[in-house]
C-alpha positions, -999 to +999 in steps of 0.1 A: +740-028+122+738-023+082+739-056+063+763-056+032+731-049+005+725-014+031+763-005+030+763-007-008+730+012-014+741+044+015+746+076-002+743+064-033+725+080-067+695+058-084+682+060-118+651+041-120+626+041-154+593+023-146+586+037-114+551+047-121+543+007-127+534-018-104+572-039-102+590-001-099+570+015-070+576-019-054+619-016-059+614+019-056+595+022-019+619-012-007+653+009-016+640+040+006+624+016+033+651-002+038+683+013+026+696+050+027+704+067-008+710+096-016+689+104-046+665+086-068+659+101-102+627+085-121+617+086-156+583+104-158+562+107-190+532+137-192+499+121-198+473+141-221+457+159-191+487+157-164+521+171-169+551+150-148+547+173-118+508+164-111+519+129-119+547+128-091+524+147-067+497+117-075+522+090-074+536+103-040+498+093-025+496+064-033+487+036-003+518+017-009+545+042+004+522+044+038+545+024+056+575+042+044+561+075+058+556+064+091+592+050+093+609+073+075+584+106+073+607+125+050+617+093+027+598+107-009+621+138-006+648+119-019+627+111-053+635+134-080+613+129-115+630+130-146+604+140-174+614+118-202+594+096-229+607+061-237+589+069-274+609+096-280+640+099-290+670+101-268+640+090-240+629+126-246+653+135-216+662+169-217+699+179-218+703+194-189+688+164-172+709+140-192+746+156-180+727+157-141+723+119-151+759+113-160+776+130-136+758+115-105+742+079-114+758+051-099+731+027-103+704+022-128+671+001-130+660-003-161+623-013-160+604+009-185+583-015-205+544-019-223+535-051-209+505-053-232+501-087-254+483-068-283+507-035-286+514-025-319+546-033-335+562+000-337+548+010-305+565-021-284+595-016-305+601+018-290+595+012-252+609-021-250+638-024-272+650+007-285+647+022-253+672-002-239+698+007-265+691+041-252+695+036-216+727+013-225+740+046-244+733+070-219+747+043-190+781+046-212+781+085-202+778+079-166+811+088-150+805+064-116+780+039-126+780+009-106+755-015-120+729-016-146+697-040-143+673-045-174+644-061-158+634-082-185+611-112-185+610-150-176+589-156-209+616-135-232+626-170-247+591-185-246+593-206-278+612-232-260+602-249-227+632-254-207+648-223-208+683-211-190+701-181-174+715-176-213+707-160-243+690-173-271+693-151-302+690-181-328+654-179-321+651-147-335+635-144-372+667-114-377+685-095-351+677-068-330+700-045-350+682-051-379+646-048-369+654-014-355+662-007-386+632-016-400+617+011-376+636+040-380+631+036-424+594+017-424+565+035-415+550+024-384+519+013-407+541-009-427+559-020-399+527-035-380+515-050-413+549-070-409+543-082-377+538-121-381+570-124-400+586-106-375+571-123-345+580-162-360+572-186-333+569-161-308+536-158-296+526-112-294+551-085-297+559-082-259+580-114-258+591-107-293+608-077-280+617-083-248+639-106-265+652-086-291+660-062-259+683-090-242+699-091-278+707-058-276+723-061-239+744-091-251+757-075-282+761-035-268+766-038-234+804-042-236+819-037-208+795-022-186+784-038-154+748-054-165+730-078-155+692-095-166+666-100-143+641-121-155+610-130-135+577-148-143+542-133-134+542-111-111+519-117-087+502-097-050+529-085-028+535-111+001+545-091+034+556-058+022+549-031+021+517-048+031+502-080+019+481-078-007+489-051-025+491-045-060+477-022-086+477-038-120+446-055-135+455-060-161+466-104-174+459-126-148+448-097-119+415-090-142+410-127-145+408-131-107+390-092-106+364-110-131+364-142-109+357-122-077+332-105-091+310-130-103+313-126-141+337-149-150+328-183-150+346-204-176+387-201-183+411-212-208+439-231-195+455-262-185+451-272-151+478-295-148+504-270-163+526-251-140+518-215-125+545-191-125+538-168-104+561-152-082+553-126-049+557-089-062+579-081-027+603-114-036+608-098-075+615-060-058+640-074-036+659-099-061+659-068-081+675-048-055+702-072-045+710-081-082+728-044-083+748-051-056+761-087-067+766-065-101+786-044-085+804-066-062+813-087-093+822-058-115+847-046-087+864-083-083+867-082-119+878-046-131+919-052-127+921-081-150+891-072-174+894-066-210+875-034-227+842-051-245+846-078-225+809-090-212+818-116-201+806-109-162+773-105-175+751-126-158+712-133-159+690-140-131+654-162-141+631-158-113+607-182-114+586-211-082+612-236-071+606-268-089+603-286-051+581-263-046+559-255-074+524-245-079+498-259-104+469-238-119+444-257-104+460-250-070+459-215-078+421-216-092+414-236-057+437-219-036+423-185-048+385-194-049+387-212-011+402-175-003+372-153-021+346-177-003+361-168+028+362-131+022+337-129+000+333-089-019+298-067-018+300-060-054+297-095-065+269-094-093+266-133-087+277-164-071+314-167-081+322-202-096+345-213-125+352-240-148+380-248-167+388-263-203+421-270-222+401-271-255+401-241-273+370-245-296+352-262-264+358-227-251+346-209-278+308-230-273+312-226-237+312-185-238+281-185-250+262-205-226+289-191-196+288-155-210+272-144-237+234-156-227+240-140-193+258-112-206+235-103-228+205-107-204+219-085-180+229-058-205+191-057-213+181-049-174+208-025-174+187-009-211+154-011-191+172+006-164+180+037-187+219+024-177+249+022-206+252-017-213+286-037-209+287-069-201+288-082-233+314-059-241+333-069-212+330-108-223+346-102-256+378-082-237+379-111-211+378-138-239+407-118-259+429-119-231+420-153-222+432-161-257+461-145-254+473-158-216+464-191-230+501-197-246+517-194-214+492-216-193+484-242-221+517-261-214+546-264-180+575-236-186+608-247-166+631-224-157+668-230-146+673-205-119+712-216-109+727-177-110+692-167-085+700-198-062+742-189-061+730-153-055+711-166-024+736-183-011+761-156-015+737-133+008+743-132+048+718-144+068+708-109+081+704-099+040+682-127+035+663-120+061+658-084+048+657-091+011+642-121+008+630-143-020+637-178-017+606-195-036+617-233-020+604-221+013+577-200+003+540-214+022+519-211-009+486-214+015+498-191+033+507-167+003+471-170-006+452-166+025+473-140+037+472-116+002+436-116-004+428-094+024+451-069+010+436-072-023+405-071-015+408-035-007+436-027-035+412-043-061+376-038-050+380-008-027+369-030+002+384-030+034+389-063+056+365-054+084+337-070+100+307-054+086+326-060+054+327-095+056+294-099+072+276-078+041+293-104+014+284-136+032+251-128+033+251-113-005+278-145-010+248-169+003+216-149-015+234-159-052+245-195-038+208-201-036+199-183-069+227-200-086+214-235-076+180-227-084+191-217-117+211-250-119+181-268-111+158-254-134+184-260-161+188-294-150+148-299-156+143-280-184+174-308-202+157-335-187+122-331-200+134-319-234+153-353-233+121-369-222+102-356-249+127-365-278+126-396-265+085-402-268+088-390-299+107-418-304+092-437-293 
């Protein structure tokens, strides 16, 4: 029997951009898994040496639409690629494409985003907030549209620490109609060099304009049926389409990737400052259900509606339930009990970290932590006739520990009132299928369950017995070495302190 989310999805047309990133394969593979549409278009850029059809080809492999196959063998027949650009103007979409667009989307996700801390001005500009007045004009066109999501993020409105389901353009340094202005007359070299006026208290250009973006929605969306998803970190996939799985490393996954691996030893953060992380299966399937609330709402309010009313526009944080939160030292222990009982082959030594709050303690602690090791091992790998990078490696890791550091130095709180109503509105078959209710989330479970999974998504190493077996026994060979080396360094301290203190005497 189809639940009310199934009814609404059956037969109908999808526009997704973002589907060749981690969050959109995740919406995208949970629509055809567990509803029936008729057609999903997807944005798809070319790539220097791959043109959108050896992209699609590539993206239809992928391990996380295995499951799908087997239930539904025929399922990626419904995906049709769009080639389109979000740098370029009008999306790059052709016009041909664009009237296919008009005259057959009913529902659009708008995920297309650079996630990256460090993008250039102009560059983040483009993708994340132009773009969205873009998708907002070309969602105008659409004869039957339905509901728009913008997929935006919990941290948009991250200069403040108790942040609603509302906007907050006062925080802006000038408004999003402005500073794309500034693009379209300033060279993109000017632009950049204007950066930290821009930016104001906002802490890198991917808050900055995500926020601007959710300007633009509240002042051009009119009124068309949007709403704003916001969710926090997006974190390893819980149950489906298998636990474990995710494909980013990029943030917080190549802190863990660096972890694992026995190079990272010493983090930035604040241990008593909340984690916000959230399954990547829960944040695919509040997307998904968002649309249909949209809809629903958009429907109950159409008679009586006023034209450029947006007033139904509602936004949807996504964050852990604050009676059932998460710490980042339960994550660092949570995570670290997991790797010791699953330990990887690869490791290069005994995985350990410690933690500091203290930025210029952190700065002293890379070099004993990292940069002596680093550049120790760099000089086997020389000896070896091998490329050297570990130093290299250290000064990426410390530059995005830097740079995550904003978000983990201090507790975000996040009212999540619109997610929880949206919950509650869902039948119990619904929640059952498209669930994400973070107060009943087992976060030991969460752990123990995903690292299996990621294991294999991250490291190439499947979960098997042999497996296992080979990294205990590599796992126990660097235990010893590593205490060894503690206890030579212990030594070496102590009679350097016994000495200074003879010739004292």
């Amino acid at each position: 029997m189809e639940t009310e989310v199934q009814r609404f999805y059956k037969g109908k047309t999808l526009f997704v951009t973002g589907g060749t990133g981690f969050l959109g394969k995740v919406i995208i593979e949970k629509i055809l898994r567990a509803t029936d549409p008729k057609h999903i278009y997807f944005l798809v850029r070319s790539k220097k040496n791959e043109d959108v059809n050896a992209r699609f080809v590539k993206w239809m492999n992928q391990p996380i639409f295995e499951s799908l196959l087997k239930k539904k063998p025929k399922a990626l027949q419904l995906m049709k690629p769009i080639a389109g650009d979000c740098l370029e103007p009008d999306l790059g979409i052709s016009d041909s494409d664009r009237k296919m667009l008009e005259k057959e989307v009913q529902i659009v996700i708008h995920g297309a985003a650079t996630v990256r801390f460090t993008e250039p001005m102009h560059i983040a500009l483009a993708i994340n907030t132009r773009a969205t007045r873009l998708m907002l004009q070309l969602a105008r066109k659409m004869h039957h549209l339905e509901a728009f999501v913008q997929i935006s993020t919990a941290y948009s409105n991250c200069v403040i620490d108790n942040i609603g389901e509302e906007f907050y353009p006062h925080h802006l340094t000038c408004s999003a109609d402005k500073v794309l202005h500034l693009k379209e007359t300033l060279s993109a070299e000017l632009l950049d060099k204007m950066t930290p006026a821009l930016l104001g208290k906002y802490p890198n250009t991917y808050s900055y304009t995500k926020a601007l973006a959710e300007q633009v929605i509240q002042e051009e969306a009119g009124d068309l049926p949007v709403c704003i998803f916001r969710p926090a970190i997006i974190y390893a996939n819980y149950k489906e389409p298998s636990s474990g799985w995710i494909d980013n490393p990029f943030g917080l996954v190549a802190l863990v990737y660096g972890i694992a691996y026995g190079v990272l030893h010493l983090l930035l953060a604040n241990m008593k400052a909340q984690a916000i992380l959230l399954p990547g299966d829960y944040c695919a399937n509040l997307a998904v259900v968002s649309a249909w609330e949209t809809a629903k709402k958009a429907a109950r309010a159409r008679p009586s509606a006023m034209k450029g009313s947006n007033s139904k526009l509602t936004i949807y944080n996504f964050a852990p339930s604050r009676t059932n939160s998460l710490l980042w030292n339960d994550f660092r222990n949570k995570g670290m009990q997991a790797d010791k009982l699953q330990p990887i082959t690869k490791m290069i030594w005994y995985p350990f970290v410690h933690v500091t709050n203290c930025p210029w303690l952190f700065r002293l602690g890379c070099i004993f932590y990292h940069y002596v090791p680093g550049f120790l091992y760099d000089i086997v790998l020389r000896l070896r006739g091998e490329k050297p990078r570990l130093v290299h490696t250290y000064r990426k890791a410390h530059e995005n520990l830097k740079a995550l550091h904003f978000f983990n130095k201090k507790s975000f709180w996040f009212r999540t009132d619109n997610t929880e109503a949206l919950w509650e509105h869902m039948s119990p078959e619904d929640r059952q299928g498209f669930n994400f209710d973070m107060k009943s989330l087992d976060w030991d479970d969460y752990f123990q369950t995903i690292w299996s999974g990621m294991r294999l998504c991250l490291f190439k190493e499947p979960p098997t017995q042999a497996f296992l077996a080979e990294g205990k026994r590599i796992q126990f060979r660097y235990y010893v070495l590593h205490r060894i080396c503690q206890l030579l360094i212990v030594s070496a301290v102590a009679y350097v302190i016994w000495l200074l203190f003879n010739i004292w005497q």
